[in-house]
C-alpha positions as CSV (number, residue, x, y, z in Angstrom):
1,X,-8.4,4.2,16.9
2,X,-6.0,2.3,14.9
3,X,-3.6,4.2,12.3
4,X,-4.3,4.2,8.8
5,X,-2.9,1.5,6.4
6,X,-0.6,4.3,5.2
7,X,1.1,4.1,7.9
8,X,2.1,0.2,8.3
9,X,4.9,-1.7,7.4
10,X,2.9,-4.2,5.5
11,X,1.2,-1.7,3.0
12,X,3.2,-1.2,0.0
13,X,2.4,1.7,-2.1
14,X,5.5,1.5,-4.7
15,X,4.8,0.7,-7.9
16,X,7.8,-0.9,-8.6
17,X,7.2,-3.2,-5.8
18,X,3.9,-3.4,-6.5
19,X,4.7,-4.9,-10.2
20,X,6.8,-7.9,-8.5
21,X,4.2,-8.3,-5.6
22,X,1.9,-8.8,-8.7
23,X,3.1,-11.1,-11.4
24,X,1.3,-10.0,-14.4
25,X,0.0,-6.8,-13.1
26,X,1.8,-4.6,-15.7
27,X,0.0,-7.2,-18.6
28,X,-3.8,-5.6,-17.3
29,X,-2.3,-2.3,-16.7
30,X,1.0,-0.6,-14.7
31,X,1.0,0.0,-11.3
32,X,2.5,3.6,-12.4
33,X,-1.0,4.4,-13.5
34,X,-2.9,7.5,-11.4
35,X,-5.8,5.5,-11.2
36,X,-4.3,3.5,-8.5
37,X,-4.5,6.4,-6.6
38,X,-3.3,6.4,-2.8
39,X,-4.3,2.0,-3.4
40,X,-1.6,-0.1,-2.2
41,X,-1.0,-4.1,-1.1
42,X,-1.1,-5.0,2.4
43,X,1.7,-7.9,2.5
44,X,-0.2,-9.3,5.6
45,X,-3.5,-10.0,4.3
46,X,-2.1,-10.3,0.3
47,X,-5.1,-7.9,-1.1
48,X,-5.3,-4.4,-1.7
49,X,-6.5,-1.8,0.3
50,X,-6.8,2.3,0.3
51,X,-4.5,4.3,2.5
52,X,-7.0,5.0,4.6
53,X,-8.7,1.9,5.9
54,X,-7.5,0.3,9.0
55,X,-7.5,-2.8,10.8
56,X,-6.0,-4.8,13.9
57,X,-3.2,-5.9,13.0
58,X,-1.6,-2.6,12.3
59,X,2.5,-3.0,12.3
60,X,4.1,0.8,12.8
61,X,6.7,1.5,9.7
62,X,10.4,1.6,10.9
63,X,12.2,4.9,11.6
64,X,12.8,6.6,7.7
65,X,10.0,5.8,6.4
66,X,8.4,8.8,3.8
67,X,4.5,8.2,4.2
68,X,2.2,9.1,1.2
69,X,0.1,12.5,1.2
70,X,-3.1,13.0,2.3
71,X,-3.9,9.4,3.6
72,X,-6.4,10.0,5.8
């Protein structure tokens, strides 16, 4: 089985980031909000996804990486 999103280079979980990803995001709402969740943007696809779905084209994260909790 494939790894979770979590756990791929192309998700991107930080708000921060997620705010430039986004432009106009913080307008709507903040990615700093908890109702995100564990919700991040896969930068391979360009939509967002949970932590915990998975799909083919699964990328490993590079050595250093800090993964988020509980994502799957």
């Amino acid at each position: 089985m494939t790894p979770a999103c979590a756990r791929c280079r192309s998700f991107v979980v930080e708000a921060a980031a997620l705010e430039r990803a986004v432009p106009g995001l913080n307008i709507l709402s903040s990615a700093y909000g908890s109702v995100r969740a564990h919700t991040g943007l896969c930068e391979r696809h360009g939509n967002f996804v949970t932590a915990s779905q998975r799909c083919a084209d699964f990328q490993p994260l590079a050595a250093g990486y800090r993964l988020i909790e509980k994502c799957d």
